[in-house]
C-alpha positions as a printed NumPy array, in Angstrom:
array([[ -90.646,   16.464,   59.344],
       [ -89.995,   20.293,   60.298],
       [ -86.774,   21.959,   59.816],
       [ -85.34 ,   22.385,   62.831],
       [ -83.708,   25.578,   61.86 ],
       [ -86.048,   26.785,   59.063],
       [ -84.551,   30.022,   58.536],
       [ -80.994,   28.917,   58.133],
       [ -79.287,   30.164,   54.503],
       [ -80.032,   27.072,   52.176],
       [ -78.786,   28.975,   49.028],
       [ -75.651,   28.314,   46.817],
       [ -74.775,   31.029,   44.571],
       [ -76.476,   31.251,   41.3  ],
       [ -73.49 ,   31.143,   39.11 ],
       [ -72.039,   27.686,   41.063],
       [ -75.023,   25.835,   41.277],
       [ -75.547,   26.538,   37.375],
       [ -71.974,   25.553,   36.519],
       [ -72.519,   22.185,   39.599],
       [ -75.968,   20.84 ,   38.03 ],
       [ -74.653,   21.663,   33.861],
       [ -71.405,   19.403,   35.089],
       [ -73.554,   16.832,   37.017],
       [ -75.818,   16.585,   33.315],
       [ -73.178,   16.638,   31.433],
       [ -70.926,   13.796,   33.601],
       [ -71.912,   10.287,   32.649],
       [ -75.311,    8.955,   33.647],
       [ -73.188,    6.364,   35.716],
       [ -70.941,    6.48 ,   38.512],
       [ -70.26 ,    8.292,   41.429],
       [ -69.691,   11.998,   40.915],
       [ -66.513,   13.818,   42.688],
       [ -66.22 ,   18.048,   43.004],
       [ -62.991,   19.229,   43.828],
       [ -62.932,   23.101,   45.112],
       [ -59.83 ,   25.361,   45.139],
       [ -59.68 ,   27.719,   47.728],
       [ -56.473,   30.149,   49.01 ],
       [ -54.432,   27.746,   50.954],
       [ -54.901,   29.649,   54.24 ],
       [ -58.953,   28.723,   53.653],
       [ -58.166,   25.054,   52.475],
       [ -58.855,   23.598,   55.978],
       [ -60.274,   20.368,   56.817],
       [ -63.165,   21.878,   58.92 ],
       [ -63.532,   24.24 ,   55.55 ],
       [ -63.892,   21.057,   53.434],
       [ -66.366,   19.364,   55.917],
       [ -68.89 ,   22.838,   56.124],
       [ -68.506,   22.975,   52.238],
       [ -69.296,   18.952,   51.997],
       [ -72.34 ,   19.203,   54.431],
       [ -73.519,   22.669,   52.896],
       [ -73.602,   21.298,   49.127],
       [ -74.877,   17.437,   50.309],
       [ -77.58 ,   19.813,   52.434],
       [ -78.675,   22.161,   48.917],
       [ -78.483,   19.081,   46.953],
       [ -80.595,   16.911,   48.908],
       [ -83.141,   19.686,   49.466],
       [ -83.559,   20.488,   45.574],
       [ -83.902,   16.64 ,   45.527],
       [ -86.614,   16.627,   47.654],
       [ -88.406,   19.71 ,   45.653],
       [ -88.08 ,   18.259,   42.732],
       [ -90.291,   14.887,   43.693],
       [ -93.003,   17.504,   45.793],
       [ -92.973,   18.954,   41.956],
       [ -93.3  ,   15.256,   40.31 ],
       [ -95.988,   14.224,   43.317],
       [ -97.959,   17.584,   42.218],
       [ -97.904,   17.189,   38.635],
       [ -99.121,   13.591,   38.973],
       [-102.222,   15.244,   40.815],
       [-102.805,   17.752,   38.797],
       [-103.13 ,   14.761,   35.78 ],
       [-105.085,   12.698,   38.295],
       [-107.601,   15.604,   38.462],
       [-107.077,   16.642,   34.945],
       [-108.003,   13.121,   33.833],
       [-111.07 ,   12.759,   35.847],
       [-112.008,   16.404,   34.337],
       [-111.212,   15.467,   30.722],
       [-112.856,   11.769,   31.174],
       [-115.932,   13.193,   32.442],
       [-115.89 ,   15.594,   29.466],
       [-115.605,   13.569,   27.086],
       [-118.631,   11.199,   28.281],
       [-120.697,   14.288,   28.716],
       [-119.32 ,   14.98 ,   24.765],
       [-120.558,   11.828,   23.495],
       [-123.924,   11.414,   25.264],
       [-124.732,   15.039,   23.906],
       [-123.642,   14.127,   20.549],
       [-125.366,   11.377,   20.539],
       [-128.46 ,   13.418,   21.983],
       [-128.443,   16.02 ,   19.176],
       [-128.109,   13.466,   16.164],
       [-131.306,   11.582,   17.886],
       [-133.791,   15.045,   17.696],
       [-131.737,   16.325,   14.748],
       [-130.894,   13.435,   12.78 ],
       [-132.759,   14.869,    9.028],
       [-130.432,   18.379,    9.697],
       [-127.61 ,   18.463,    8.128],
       [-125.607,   20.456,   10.533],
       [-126.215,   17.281,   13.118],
       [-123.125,   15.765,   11.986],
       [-120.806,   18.265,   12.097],
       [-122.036,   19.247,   15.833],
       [-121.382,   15.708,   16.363],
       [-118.473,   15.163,   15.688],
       [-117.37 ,   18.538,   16.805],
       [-118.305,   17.241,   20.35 ],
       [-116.401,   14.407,   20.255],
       [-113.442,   16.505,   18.898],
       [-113.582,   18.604,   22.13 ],
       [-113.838,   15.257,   23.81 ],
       [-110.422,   14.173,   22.799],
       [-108.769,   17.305,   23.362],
       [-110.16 ,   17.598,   26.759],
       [-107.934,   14.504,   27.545],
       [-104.664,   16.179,   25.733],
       [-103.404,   18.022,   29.144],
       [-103.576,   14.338,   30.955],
       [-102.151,   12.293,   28.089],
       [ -98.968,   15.222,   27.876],
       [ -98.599,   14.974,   31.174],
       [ -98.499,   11.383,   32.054],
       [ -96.482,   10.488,   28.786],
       [ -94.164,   13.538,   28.813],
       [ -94.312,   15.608,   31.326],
       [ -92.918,   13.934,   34.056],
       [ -89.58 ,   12.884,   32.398],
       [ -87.477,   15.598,   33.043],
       [ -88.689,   16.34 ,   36.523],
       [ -87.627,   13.436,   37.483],
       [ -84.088,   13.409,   35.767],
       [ -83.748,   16.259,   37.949],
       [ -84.458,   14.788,   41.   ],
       [ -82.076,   11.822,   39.999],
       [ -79.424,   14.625,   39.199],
       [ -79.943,   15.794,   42.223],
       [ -79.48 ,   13.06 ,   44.14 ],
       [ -76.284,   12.252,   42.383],
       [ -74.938,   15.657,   43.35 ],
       [ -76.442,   15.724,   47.367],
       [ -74.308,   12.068,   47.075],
       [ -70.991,   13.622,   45.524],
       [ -67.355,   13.889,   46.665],
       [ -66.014,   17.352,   47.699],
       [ -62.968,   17.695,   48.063],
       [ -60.853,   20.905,   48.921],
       [ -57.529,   21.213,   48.   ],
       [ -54.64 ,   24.436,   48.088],
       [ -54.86 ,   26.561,   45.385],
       [ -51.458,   27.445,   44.225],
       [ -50.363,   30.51 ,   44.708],
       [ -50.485,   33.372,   42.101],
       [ -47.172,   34.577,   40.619],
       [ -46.709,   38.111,   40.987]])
């Protein structure tokens, strides 16, 4: 589905969404997760605390979103990467397997050989990483992420400074 308004400002400031998303890690894996903002009490209205809610639920949600196009994507690119390595390593040991039949009396044979099927394995290294490893912290992101698009805001009064 299309944005209706694409070009709309989806950004939060750099220096609160770092200090949001280390709180949201560092909050307990469990449980709901509650913000409370202080702003100058002439700014600490209730339509202020709804645009502030919908805004952060909005950026939340959207990184949310990202961060599962970036899970789907890196589960392709192992897809792909599998069928590539898999492929390579048959090709590895039919070759292998090849040589050591017309070279079998050279010594050299073996160590082509098993070179091969060396390059074989590795071949399958980027799919094993990425399908074992890989894909954890994406989608602890995305669970972060939907914790904090989920979140409480509340606004309260600041109090005011003492001069």
């Amino acid at each position: 589905m299309m944005d209706p308004a694409p070009f709309r400002e989806r950004d939060l400031d750099p220096a609160a969404e770092a200090y949001i998303v280390d709180w949201g890690r560092e909050a307990p894996a469990r449980g709901p997760l509650a913000l409370v903002v202080h702003l100058r009490p002439e700014l600490a209205t209730p339509a202020t605390a709804s645009i502030l809610r919908d805004a952060l639920h909005s950026y939340f949600r959207d990184r949310a979103v990202a961060a599962r196009r970036d899970l789907k994507r890196l589960f392709r690119d192992g897809r792909i990467s599998l069928a590539i390595g898999l492929a390579f390593l048959a090709i590895a040991f039919v070759t292998a397997e090849i040589l050591v039949g017309h070279f079998s009396k050279e010594s050299y044979a073996t160590i082509v050989k098993e070179s091969l099927v060396i390059g074989g394995w590795v071949a399958l290294w980027r799919p094993i990483e990425i399908f074992f490893y890989d894909w954890w912290p994406i989608l602890r992101e995305a669970r972060l992420f939907d914790r904090l698009g989920a979140m409480e805001v509340r606004v309260v009064a600041a109090p005011a400074a003492s001069t």
